[in-house]
C-alpha positions as CSV (number, residue, x, y, z in Angstrom):
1,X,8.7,-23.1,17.1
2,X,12.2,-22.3,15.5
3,X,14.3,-20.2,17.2
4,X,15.6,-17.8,14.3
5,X,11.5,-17.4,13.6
6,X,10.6,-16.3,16.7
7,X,13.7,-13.9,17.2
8,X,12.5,-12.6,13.6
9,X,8.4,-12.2,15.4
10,X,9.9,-10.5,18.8
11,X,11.0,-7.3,16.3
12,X,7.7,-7.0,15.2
13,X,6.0,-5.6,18.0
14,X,8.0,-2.5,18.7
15,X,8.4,-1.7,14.9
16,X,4.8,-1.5,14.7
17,X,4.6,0.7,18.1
18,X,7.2,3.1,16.1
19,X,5.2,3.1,13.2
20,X,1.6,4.0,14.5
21,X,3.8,6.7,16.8
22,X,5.1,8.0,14.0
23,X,3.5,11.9,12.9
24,X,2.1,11.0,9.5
25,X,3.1,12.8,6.3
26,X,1.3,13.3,3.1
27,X,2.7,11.5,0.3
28,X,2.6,14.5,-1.9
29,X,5.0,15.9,0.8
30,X,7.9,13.1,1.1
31,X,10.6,14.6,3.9
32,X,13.9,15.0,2.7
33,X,15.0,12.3,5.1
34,X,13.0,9.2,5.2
35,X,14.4,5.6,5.3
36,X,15.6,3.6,2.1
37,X,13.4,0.1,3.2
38,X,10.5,-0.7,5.1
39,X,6.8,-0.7,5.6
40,X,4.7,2.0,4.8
41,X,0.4,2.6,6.3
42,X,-1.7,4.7,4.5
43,X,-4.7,5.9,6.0
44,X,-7.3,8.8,6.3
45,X,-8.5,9.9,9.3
46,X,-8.5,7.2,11.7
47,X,-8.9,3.9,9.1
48,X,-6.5,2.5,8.0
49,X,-6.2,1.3,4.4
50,X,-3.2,0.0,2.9
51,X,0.2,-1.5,4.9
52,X,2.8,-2.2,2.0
53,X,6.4,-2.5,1.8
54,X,9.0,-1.6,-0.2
55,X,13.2,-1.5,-0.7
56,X,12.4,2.3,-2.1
57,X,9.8,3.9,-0.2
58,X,10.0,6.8,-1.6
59,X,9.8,5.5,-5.7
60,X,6.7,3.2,-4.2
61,X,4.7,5.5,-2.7
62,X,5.2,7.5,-5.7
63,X,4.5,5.1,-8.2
64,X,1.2,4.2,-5.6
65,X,0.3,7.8,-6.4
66,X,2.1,9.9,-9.0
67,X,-1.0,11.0,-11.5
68,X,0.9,9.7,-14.8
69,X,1.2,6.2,-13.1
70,X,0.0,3.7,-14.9
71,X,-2.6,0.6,-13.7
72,X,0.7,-1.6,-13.7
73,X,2.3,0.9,-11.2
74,X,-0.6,2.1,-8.7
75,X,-2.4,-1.2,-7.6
76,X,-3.9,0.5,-4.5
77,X,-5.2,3.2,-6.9
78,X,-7.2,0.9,-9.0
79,X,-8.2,-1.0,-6.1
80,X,-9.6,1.6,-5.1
81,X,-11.4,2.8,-8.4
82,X,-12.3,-0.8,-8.5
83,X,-14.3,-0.2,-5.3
84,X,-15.8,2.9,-6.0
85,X,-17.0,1.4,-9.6
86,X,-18.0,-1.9,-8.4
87,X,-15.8,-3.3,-10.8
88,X,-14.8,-6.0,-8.3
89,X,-14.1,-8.6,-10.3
90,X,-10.4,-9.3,-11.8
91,X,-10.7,-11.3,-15.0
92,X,-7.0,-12.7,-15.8
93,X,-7.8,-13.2,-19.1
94,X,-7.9,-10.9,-22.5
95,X,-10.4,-8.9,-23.2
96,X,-13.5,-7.0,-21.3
97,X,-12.8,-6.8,-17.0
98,X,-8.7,-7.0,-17.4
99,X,-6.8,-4.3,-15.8
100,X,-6.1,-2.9,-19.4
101,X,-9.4,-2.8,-19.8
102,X,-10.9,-1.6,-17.0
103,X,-7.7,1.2,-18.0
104,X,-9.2,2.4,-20.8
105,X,-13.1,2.9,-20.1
106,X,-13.6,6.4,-19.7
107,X,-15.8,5.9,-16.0
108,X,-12.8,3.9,-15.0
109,X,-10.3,6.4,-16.1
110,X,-11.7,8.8,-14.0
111,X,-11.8,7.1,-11.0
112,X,-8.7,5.8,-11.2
113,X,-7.2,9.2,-11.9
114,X,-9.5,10.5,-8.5
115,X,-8.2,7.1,-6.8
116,X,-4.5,8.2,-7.0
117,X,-5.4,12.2,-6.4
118,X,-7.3,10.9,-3.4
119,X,-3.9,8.3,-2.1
120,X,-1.4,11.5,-2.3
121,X,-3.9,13.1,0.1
122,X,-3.6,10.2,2.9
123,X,-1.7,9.9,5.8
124,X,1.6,8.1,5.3
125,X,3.0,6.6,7.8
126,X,6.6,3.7,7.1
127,X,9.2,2.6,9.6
128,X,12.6,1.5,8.3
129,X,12.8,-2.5,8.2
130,X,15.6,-3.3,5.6
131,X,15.9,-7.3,6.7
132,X,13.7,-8.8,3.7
133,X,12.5,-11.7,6.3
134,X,11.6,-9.0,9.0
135,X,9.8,-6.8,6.1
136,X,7.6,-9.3,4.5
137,X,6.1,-10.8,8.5
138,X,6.4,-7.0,9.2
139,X,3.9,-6.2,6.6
140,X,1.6,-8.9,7.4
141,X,1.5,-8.5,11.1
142,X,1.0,-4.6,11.0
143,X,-2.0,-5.5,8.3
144,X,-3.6,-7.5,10.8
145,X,-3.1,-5.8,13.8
146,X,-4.8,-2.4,12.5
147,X,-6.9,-4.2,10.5
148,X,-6.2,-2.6,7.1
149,X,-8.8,-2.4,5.1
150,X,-6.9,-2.8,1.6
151,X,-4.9,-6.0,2.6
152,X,-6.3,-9.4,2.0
153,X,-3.0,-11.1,0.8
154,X,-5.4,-13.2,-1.3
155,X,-3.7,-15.0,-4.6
156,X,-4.3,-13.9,-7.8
């Protein structure tokens, strides 16, 4: 295997260690001091949901969770309402099932506004990885290792 691949993969392990050691916050309740760039867990309780990442932390947790943000902004939120509605199904096309759509049903609305209430309520967890290389196998290998719920890293 390439050497500058598998000196990236060696960083991975204790990055993750720090991150699962780390004393989760709420994202409602961002510390004053918090790295720039990194990977972030959200979970409740002892699941684990969502591993994302992020060269602002701090703006994408709030955009994950902020109650004016918009379907565009907070795509854990309306997975999440997606789930709850059994709206499951993305249609990429105009019209009924599209994301705007889906927006501006009232049932929808609502659980999308809960979904976002309920994410600034999680447990937030992020370690600072600001090597974009490092960040993106960072992401995917703390997905898989806690088995996060949320990530699929499926194409659209």
């Amino acid at each position: 295997m390439d050497t500058e691949f598998l000196l990236h993969v060696a960083s991975l392990r204790p990055k993750l260690d720090a991150l699962l050691a780390m004393e989760p916050v709420k994202p409602s309740l961002l510390p004053k001091q918090m790295p720039k760039a990194g990977v972030y867990l959200l979970s409740e309780g002892n699941e684990y949901l969502y591993v994302g990442r992020s060269n602002n932390i701090r703006g994408r947790i709030g955009r994950h969770s902020r109650p004016g943000a918009t379907h565009r902004m907070a795509a854990f939120a309306f997975r999440i309402a997606r789930q709850v509605t059994g709206r499951l199904d993305a249609s990429y096309k105009t019209g009924e099932g599209t994301r705007d759509a889906l927006a501006r049903e009232p049932e929808f609305a609502r659980a999308f506004v809960e979904a976002k209430a309920r994410v600034r309520e999680m447990d937030l967890r992020y370690v600072e990885e600001a090597d974009p290389v490092r960040q993106a196998l960072l992401e995917v290998y703390v997905a898989l290792a806690v088995k996060a719920k949320h990530n699929d890293f499926d194409n659209h």
